[in-house]
C-alpha positions as CSV (number, residue, x, y, z in Angstrom):
1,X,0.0,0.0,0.0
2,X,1.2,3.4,-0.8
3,X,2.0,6.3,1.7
4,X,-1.4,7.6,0.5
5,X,-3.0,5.1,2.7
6,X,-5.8,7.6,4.1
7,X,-7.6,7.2,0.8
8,X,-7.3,3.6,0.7
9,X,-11.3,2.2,0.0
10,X,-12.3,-0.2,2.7
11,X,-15.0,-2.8,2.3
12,X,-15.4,-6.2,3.6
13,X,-13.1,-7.2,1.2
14,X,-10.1,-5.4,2.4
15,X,-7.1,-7.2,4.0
16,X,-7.1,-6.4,8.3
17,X,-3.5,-6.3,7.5
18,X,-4.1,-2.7,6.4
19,X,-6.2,-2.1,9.2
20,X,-4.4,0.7,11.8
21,X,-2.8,-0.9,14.8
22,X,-2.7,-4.6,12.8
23,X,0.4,-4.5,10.7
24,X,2.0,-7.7,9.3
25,X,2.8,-9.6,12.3
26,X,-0.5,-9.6,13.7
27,X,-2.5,-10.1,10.5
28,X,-0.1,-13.1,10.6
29,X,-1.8,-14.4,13.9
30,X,-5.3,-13.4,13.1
31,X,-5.0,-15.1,9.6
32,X,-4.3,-18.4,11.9
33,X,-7.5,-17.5,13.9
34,X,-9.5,-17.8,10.4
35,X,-9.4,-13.6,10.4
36,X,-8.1,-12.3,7.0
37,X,-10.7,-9.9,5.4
38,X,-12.7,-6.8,7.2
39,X,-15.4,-9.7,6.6
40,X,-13.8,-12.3,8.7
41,X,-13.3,-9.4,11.7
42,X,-17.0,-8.9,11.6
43,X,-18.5,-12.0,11.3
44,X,-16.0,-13.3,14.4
45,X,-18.4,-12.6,17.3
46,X,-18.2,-11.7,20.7
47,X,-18.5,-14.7,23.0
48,X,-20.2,-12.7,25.7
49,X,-20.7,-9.2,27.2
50,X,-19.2,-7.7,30.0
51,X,-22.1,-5.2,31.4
52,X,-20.5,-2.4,33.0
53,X,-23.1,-0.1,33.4
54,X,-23.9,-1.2,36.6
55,X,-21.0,0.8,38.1
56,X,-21.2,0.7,42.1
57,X,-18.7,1.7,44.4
58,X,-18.1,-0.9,47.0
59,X,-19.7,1.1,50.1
60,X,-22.8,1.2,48.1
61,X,-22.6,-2.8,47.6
62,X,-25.2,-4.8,49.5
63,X,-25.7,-8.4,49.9
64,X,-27.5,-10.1,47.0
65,X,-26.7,-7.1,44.5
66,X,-25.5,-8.0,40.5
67,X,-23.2,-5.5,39.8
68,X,-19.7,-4.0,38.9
69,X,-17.3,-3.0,40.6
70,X,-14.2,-1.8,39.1
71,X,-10.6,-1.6,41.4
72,X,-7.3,-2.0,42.3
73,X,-5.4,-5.3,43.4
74,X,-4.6,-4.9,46.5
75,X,-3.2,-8.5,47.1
76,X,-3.4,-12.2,46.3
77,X,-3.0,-15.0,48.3
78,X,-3.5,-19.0,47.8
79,X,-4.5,-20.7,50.8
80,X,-5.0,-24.7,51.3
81,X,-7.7,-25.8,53.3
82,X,-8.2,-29.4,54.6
83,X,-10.3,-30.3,51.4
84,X,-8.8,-28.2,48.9
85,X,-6.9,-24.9,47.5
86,X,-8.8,-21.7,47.0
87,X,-7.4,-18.5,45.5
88,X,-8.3,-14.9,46.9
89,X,-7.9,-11.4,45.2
90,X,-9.0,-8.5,47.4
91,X,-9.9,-5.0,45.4
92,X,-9.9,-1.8,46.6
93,X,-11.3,1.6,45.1
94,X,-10.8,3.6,47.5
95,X,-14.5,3.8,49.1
96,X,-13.7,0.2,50.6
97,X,-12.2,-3.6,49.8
98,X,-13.9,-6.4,48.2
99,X,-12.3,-10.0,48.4
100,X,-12.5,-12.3,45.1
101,X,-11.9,-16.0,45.7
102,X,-12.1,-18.9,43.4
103,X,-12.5,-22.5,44.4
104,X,-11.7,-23.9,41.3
105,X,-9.0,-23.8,38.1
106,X,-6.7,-22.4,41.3
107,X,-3.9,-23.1,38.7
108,X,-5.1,-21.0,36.3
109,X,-6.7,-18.2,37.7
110,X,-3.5,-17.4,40.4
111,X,-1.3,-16.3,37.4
112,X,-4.1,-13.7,35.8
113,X,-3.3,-10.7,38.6
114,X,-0.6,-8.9,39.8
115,X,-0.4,-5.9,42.7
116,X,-1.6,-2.8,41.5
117,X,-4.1,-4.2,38.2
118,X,-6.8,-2.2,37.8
119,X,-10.3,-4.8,37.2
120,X,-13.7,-4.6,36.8
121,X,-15.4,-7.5,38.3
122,X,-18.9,-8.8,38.0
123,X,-21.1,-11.1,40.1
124,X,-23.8,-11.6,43.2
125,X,-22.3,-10.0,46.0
126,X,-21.8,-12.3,49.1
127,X,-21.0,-11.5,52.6
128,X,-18.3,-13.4,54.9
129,X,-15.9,-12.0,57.4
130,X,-16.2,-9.2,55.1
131,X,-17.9,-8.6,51.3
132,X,-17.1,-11.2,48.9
133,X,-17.6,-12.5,44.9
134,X,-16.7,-16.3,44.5
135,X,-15.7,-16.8,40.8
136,X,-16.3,-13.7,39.5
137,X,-16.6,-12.7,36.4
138,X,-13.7,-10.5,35.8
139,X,-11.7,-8.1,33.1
140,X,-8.1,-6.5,33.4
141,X,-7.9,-3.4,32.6
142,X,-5.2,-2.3,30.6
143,X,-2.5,0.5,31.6
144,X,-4.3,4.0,30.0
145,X,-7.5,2.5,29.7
146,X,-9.8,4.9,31.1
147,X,-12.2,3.7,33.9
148,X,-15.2,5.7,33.0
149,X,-15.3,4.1,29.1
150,X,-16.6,1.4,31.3
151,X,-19.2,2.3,32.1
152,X,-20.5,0.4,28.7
153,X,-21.5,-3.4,27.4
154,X,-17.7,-4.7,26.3
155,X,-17.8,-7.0,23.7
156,X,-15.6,-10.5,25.4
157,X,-13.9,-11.7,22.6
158,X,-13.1,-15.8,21.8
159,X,-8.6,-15.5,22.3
160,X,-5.9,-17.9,21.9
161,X,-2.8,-17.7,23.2
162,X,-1.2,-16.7,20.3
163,X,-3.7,-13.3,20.5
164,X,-3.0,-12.8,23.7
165,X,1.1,-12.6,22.8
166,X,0.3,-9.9,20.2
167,X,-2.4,-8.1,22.5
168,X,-5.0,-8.8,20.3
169,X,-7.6,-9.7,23.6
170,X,-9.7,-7.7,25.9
171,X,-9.6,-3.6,24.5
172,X,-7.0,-4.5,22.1
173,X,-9.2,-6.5,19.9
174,X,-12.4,-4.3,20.6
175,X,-10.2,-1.5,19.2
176,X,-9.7,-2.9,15.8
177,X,-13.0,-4.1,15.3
178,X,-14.2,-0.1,16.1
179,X,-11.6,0.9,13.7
180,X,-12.6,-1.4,11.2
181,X,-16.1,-0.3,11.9
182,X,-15.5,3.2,11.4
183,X,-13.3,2.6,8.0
184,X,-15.6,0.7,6.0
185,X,-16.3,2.7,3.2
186,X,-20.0,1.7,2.8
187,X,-22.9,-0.1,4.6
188,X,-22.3,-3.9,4.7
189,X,-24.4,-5.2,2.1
190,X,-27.4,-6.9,2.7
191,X,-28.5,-10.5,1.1
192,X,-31.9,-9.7,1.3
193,X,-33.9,-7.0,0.0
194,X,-36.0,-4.4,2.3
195,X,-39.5,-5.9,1.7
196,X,-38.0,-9.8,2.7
197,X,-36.7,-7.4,6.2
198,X,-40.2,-5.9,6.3
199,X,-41.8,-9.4,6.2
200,X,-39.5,-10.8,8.8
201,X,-39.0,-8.4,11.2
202,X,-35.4,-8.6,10.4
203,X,-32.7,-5.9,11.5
204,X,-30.5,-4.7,8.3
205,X,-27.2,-6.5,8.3
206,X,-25.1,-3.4,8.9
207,X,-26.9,-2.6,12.1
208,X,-26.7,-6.1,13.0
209,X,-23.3,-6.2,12.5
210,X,-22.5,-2.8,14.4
211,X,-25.3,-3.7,17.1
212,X,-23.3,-7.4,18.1
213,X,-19.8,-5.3,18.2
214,X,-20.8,-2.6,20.1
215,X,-24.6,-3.1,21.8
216,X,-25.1,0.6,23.6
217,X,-27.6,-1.8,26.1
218,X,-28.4,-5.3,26.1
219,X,-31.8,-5.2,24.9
220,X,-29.8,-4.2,21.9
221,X,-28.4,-7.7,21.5
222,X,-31.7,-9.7,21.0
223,X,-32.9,-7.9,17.7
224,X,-29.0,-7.9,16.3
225,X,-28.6,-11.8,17.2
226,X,-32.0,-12.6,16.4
227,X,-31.2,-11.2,12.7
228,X,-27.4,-13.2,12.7
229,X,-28.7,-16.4,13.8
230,X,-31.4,-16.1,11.3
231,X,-28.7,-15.7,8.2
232,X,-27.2,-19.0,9.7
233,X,-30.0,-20.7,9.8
234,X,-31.4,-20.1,6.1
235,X,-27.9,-20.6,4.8
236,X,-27.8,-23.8,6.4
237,X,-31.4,-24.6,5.2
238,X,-30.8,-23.6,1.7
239,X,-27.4,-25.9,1.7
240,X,-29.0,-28.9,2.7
241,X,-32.1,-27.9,-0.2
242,X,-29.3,-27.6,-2.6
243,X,-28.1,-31.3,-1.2
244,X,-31.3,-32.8,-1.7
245,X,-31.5,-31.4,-5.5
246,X,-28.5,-32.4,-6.3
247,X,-29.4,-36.2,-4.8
248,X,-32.5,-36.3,-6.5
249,X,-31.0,-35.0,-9.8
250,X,-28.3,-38.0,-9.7
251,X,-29.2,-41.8,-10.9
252,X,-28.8,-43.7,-7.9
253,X,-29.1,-47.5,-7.5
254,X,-32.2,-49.7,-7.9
255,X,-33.0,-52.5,-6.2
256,X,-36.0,-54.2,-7.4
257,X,-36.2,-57.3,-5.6
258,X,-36.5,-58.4,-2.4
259,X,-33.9,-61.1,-2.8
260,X,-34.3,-64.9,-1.0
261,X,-32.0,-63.5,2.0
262,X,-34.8,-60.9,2.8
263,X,-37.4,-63.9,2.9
264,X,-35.8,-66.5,4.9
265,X,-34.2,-63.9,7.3
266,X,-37.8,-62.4,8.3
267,X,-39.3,-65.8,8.8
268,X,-36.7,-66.7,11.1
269,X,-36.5,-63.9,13.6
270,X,-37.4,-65.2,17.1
271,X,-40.2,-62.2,17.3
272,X,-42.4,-60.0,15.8
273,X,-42.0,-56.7,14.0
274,X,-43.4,-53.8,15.9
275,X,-45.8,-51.9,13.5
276,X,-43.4,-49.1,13.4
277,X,-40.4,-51.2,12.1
278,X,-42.6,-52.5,9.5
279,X,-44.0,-48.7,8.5
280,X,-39.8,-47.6,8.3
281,X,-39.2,-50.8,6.4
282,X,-41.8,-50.1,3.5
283,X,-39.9,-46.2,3.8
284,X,-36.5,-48.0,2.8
285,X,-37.6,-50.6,0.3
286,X,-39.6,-47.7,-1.6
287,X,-36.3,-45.9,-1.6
288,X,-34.4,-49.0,-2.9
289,X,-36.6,-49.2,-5.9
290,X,-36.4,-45.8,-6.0
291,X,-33.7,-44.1,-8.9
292,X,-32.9,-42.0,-6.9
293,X,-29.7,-42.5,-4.2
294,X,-31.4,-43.4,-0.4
295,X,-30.2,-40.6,1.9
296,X,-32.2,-41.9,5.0
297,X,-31.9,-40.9,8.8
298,X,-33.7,-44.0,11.1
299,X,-34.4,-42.3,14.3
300,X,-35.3,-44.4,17.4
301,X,-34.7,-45.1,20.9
302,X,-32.5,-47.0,22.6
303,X,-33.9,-50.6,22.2
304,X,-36.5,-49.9,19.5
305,X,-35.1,-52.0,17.1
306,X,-32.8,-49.8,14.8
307,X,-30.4,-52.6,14.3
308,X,-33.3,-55.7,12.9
309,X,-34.1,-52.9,10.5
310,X,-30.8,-52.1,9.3
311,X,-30.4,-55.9,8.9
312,X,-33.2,-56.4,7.2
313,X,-32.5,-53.5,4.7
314,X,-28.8,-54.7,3.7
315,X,-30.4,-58.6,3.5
316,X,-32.3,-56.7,0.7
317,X,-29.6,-55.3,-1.1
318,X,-26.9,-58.6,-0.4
319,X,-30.4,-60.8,-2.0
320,X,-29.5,-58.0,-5.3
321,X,-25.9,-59.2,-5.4
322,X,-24.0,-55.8,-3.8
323,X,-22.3,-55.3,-0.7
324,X,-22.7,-53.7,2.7
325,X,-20.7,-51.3,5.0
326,X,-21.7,-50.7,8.1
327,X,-19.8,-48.1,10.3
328,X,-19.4,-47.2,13.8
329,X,-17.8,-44.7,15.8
330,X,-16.0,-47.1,18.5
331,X,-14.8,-50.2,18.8
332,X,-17.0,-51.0,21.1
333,X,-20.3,-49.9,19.2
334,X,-18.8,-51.8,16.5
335,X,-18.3,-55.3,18.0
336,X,-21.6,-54.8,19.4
337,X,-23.5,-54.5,16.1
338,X,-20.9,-57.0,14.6
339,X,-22.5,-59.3,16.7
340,X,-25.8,-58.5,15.9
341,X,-25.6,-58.6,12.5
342,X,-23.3,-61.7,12.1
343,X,-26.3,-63.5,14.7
344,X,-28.9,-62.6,11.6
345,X,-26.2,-63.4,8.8
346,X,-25.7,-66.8,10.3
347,X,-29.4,-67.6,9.9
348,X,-29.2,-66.9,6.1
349,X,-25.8,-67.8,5.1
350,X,-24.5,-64.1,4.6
351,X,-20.9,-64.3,4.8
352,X,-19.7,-60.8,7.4
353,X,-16.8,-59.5,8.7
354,X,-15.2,-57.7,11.2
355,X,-12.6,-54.9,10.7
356,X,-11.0,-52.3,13.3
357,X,-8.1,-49.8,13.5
358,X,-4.7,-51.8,14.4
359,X,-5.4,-55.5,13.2
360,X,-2.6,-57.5,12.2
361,X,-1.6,-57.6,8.6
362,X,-2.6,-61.5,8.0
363,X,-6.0,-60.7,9.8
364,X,-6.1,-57.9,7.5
365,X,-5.8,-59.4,4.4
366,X,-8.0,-62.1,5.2
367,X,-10.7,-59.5,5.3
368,X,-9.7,-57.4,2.5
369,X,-9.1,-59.7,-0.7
370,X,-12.7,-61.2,-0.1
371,X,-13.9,-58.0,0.2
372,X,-12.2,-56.7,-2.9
373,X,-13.5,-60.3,-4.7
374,X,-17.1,-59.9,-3.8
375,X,-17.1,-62.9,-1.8
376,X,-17.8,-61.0,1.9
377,X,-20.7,-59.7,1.3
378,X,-21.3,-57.2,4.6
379,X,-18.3,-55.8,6.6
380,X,-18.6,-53.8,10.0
381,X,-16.2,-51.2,11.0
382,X,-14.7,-48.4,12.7
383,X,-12.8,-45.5,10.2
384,X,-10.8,-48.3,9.6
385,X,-13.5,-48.7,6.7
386,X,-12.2,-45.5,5.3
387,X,-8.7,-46.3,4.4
388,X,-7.5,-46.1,1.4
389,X,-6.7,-49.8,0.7
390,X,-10.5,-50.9,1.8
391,X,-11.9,-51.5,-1.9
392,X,-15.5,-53.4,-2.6
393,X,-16.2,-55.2,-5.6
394,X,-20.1,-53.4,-5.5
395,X,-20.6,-51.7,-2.7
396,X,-24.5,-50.9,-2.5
397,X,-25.6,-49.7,0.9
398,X,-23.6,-48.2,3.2
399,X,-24.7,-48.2,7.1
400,X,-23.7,-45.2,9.5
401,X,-24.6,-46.2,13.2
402,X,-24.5,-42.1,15.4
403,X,-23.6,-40.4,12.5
404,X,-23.0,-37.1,14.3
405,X,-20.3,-38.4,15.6
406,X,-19.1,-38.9,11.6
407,X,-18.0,-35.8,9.7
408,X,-19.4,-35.2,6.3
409,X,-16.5,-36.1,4.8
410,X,-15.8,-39.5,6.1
411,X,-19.3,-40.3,5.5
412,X,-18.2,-39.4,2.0
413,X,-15.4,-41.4,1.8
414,X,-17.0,-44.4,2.6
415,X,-19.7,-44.3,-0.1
416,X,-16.8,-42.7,-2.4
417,X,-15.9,-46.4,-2.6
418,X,-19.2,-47.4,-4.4
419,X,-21.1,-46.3,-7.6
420,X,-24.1,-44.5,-5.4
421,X,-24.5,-46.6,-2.7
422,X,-27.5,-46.0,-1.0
423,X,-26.9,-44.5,2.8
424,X,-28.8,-45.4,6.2
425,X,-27.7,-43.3,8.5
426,X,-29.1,-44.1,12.3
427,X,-29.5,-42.6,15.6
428,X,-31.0,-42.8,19.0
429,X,-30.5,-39.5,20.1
430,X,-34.3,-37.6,19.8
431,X,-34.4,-34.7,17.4
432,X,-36.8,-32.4,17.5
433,X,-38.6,-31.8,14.1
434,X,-37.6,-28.4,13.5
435,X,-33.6,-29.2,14.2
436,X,-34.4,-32.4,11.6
437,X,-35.7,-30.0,9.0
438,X,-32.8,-27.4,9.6
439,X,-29.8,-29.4,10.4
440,X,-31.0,-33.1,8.0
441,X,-33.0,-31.4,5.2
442,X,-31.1,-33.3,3.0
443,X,-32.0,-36.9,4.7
444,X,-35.6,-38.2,4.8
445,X,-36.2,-39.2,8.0
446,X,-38.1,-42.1,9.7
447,X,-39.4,-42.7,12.9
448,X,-39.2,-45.9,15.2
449,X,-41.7,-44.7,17.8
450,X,-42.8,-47.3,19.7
451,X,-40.8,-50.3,21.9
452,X,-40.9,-53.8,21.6
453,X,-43.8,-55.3,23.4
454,X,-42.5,-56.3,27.3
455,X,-40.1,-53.2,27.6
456,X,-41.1,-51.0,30.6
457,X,-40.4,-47.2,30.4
458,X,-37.1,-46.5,32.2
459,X,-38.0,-44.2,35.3
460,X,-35.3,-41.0,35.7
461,X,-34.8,-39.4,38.9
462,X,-32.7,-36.7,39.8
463,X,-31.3,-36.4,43.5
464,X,-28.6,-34.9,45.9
465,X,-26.0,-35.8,47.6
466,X,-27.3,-36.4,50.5
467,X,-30.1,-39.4,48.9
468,X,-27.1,-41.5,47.7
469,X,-27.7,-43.6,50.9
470,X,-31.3,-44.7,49.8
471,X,-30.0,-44.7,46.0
472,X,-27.1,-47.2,47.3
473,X,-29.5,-49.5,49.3
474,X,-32.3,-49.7,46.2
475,X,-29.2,-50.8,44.4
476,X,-28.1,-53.3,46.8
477,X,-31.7,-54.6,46.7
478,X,-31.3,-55.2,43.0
479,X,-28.4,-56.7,43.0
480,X,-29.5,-58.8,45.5
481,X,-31.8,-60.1,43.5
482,X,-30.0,-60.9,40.6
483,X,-29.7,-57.1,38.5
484,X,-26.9,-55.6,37.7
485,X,-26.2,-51.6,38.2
486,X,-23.9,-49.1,36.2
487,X,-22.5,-46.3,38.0
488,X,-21.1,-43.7,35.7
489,X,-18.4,-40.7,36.5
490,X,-17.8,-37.8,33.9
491,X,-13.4,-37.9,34.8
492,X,-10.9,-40.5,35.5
493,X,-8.4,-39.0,37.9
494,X,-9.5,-36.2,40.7
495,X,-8.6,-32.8,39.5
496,X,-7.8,-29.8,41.8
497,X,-9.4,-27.4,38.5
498,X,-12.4,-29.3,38.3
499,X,-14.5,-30.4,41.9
500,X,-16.3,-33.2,40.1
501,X,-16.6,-37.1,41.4
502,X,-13.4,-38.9,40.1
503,X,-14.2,-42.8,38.5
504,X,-10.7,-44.0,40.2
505,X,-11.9,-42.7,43.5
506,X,-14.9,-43.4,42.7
507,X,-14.5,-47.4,42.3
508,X,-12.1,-47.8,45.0
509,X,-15.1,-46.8,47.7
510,X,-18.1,-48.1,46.1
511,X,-15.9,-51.7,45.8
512,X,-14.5,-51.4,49.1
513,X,-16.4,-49.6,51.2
514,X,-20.3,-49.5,50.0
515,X,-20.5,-52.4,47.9
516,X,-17.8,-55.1,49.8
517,X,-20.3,-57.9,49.7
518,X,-20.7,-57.5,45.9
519,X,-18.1,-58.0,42.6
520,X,-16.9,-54.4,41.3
521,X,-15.6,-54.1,37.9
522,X,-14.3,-50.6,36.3
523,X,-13.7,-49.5,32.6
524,X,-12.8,-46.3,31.1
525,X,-11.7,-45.1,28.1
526,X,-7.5,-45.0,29.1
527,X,-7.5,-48.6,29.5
528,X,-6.0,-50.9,27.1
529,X,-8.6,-52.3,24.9
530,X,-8.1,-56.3,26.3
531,X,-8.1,-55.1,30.2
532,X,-11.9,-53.4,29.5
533,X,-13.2,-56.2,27.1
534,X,-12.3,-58.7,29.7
535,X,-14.1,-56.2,32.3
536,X,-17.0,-56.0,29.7
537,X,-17.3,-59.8,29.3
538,X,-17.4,-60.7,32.9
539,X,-20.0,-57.8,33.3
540,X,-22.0,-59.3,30.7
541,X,-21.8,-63.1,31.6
542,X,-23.1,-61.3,35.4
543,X,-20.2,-62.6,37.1
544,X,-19.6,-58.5,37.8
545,X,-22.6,-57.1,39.6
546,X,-21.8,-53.6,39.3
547,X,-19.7,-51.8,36.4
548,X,-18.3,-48.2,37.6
549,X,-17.6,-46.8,34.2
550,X,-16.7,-43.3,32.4
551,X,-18.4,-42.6,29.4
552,X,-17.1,-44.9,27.7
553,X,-20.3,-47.4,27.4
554,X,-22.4,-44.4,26.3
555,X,-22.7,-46.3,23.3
556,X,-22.4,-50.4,22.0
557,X,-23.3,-51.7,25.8
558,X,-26.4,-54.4,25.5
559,X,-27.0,-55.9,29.0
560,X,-30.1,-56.7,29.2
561,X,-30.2,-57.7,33.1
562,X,-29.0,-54.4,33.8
563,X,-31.6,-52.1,36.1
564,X,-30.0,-49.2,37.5
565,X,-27.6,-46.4,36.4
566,X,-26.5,-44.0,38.9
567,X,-24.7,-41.0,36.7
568,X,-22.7,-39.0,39.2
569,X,-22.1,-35.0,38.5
570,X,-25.3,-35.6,35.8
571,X,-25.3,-31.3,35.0
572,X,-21.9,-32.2,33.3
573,X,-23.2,-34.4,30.7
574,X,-25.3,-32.9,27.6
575,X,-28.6,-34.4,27.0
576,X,-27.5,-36.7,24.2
577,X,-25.1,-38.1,26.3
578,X,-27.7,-38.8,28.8
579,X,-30.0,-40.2,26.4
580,X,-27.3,-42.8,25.7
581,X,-25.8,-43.4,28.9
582,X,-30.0,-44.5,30.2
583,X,-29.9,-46.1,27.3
584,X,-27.6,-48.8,29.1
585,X,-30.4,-50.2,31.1
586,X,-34.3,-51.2,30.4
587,X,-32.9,-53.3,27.8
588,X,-34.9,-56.2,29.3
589,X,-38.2,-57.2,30.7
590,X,-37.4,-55.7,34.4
591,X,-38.4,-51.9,35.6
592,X,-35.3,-49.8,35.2
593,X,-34.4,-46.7,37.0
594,X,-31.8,-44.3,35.9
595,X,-30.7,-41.8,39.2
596,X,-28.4,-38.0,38.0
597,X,-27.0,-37.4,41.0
598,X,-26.8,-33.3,41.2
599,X,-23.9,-31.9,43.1
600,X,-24.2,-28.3,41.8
């Protein structure tokens, strides 16, 4: 750029290299934070807002008040207790002190001050030997900054370390961002035209834009992020309409026959189709005759028979001569469903395989050359599907069990391998039917709604602390009787960051101090793969009366005599990893109950 730079045209388009107090070096490490382009600054949003309007000095705090309170560090001290470390700051501003302290992340948080810092801190003001904020919310003030411009909603940027070493954090990011603001030549412009906005009640882009930056209240926000996160949304719809066109356009497979592995499969199964199964089935087969590709989500709960389907479907397509993939996400999901599906292969004659991630070469090969011959007609796998020396003779229907836990493009690899394989993509996690149609418009989705007949609802309860004692002698009544229990920790080790119920400490007292009378196993995911399978085979054969486990049987766990899970620190977990982890129990005939223990 010449030294005429004050006439230099800014748009979205323009480099943030050019952008005053950037330069070279920290364009470098913005360009590694996905930032290149004016566009990129502005569509990299705040994570959260600092609200320092609320300005009080600390004489005027009372106990129970939200607010602000901006001082200087006065000192710092760590100080171990019996239990554990905790961290204090103590501010002053002159009108009083107020002490900071932090129970948690002591490690982390101890280094953030020093003597003399000015910082504005946020929370619910407490009162003991004195006025107090546990884990405050909290934002150091750089040297120069002036304590009245905070009297404002501060955009909180998403850092790394390497824009913290440039400065490029706290004011020093907001300031580019309101230089970029101020340079732009012209109004972002908008994709949609003022009548659409009318219609919508939708904020022009611009404002939006300025508005999530630099909200002058935060009643601001909800119009600006209402107007953002609709953008994403249609984008996101329109993609996956674009998807479906493009499917729909292509020539896919047809299958036209039922085959004679379809016929004698069904009329061996040791039970009866629920009427939902059958309803999804007559979904797939019309897509298998179908010339266009099957893009299919299966939905269903834990139990409801995804699997039979599945089976059923790729009997269908082995009976028209092709091959079938099925992929899973762990090892353990996948020797489950290897299982399963070899139990219904062997009733037919359907020759199936297994392959995982660090098999022998002889084992390998043993799998592969069939596979490349056309003589194994259905393998099950892990991304060891997706190497590049897994070829098919005609691979026809490829199977993805959890595919969120697949990206898009090693779904893609996989049915790369065929000449439009048809895709059954399956799930137990519920989705609601607004997130199908925004996040799967381009799969047609069915439905397993209903249970097998004999399967009782699993009952959830949610408890303290303090009911562990009834929850433990419930549990020793069911083992008593012959039921096996699961007892599930979010962490391995104890951690003096996080104050969350360790699985190694865990185990130790439940085996030898609640539970003595009883066999303990214990899994998690650090183990080596033959020290948990043997744990997992003695749970299963109920020679182990109660597994203490991380989440590593979330998924591919079938133990059908199991009755209880207890699932300590359950506000830890997301709701699809709760769905799965119940999903462990009420696999059988007996009432199951499934216990989140709450410690916050």
């Amino acid at each position: 750029m010449n030294d005429n730079h004050q006439y230099y045209r800014t748009t979205t388009e323009s480099e943030v290299m050019y952008l005053k107090g950037v330069g070279p070096q920290r364009a470098k490490i913005l360009a590694a934070a996905g930032i290149e382009t004016l566009e990129d600054l502005l569509y990299y949003y705040p994570r959260r807002y600092l609200d320092r309007t609320g300005i009080k000095a600390i004489r005027d705090l009372r106990v129970g008040d939200e607010a602000v309170v901006i001082g200087r560090v006065e000192n710092t001290a760590t100080i171990p207790t019996r239990r554990k470390v905790i961290f204090t700051m103590t501010l002053t501003d002159g009108t009083g002190h107020l002490t900071c302290q932090w129970f948690h992340g002591i490690s982390w948080i101890s280094d953030k001050f020093s003597i003399g810092d000015t910082v504005a801190v946020f929370g619910k003001i407490d009162f003991y030997n004195g006025l107090k904020l546990t884990h405050p919310d909290f934002d150091i003030l750089e040297p120069g900054e002036d304590p009245v411009n905070t009297g404002k909603i501060l955009a909180q940027y998403p850092s790394t370390a390497e824009l913290k070493a440039v400065g490029l954090t706290g004011s020093g990011f907001r300031r580019i961002v309101a230089t970029a603001l101020e340079r732009l030549s012209e109004p972002v412009q908008d994709h949609f035209p003022p009548r659409f906005l009318r219609q919508n009640g939708l904020m022009p882009l611009d404002t939006a834009l300025r508005v999530i930056h630099q909200p002058q209240t935060l009643e601001d926000l909800q119009p600006a992020t209402f107007r953002l996160k609709f953008d994403e949304h249609f984008f996101i719809q329109l993609l996956m309409a674009l998807r479906r066109k493009a499917r729909l356009d292509d020539q896919g497979r047809v299958f036209l026959e039922k085959g004679p592995f379809l016929k004698r499969m069904y009329a061996k199964l040791p039970f009866q189709l629920t009427k939902a199964q059958i309803n999804v089935l007559r979904e797939i087969h019309a897509d298998l005759k179908s010339p266009h590709q099957m893009n299919r989500l299966l939905q269903g709960d834990v139990g409801s028979g995804k699997t039979v389907v599945a089976m059923l479907t790729a009997a269908t397509v082995i009976g028209n001569g092709a091959q079938v993939a099925v992929m899973a996400p762990t090892e353990i999901l996948a020797n489950q469903h290897f299982r399963s599906f070899q139990k219904y292969c062997d009733l037919v004659g359907i020759r199936a395989a297994l392959l995982k991630g660090g098999m022998k070469a002889a084992d390998r090969s043993q799998i592969l050359e069939p596979l490349a011959s056309g003589e194994l007609q259905l393998v099950v796998g892990t991304h060891a599907l997706i190497q590049e020396d897994v070829k098919f003779k005609d691979l026809g229907l490829v199977i993805v069990d959890e595919q969120h836990r697949f990206g898009v493009l090693q779904r893609k690899e996989l049915i790369g391998k065929g000449l439009a394989p048809e895709l059954l993509a399956m799930t137990a996690t519920p989705i609601p039917r607004t997130l199908a149609i925004t996040y799967h418009g381009d799969l047609d989705i069915s439905v397993i709604d209903e249970l097998p007949g004999g399967r009782l609802p699993v009952k959830t309860t949610v408890v303290e602390p303090k009911r562990l004692v009834k929850v433990y002698s419930f549990m020793r009544s069911e083992m008593a009787a012959g039921r096996q229990c699961f007892v599930i920790y979010p962490i391995i080790e104890d951690s003096e960051k996080l104050d969350l119920e360790a699985a190694d400490l865990g185990y130790l007292q439940l085996k030898e101090k609640i539970f003595p009378d009883f066999e303990v196993g214990y899994v998690h995911g650090k183990m080596k793969p033959v020290e948990r399978d043997k744990q997992m085979k003695a749970f299963e054969l109920n020679k182990l009366q109660l597994l203490v486990a991380t989440t590593v049987v979330e998924v591919g766990i079938d133990i059908p005599n199991a009755s209880v899970m207890v699932i300590e620190n359950a506000e830890r977990f997301g709701l699809s990893q709760l769905h799965q982890l119940r999903g462990r129990i009420g696999r059988g005939t007996y009432r199951s109950h499934c216990v989140l223990v709450q410690r916050k």
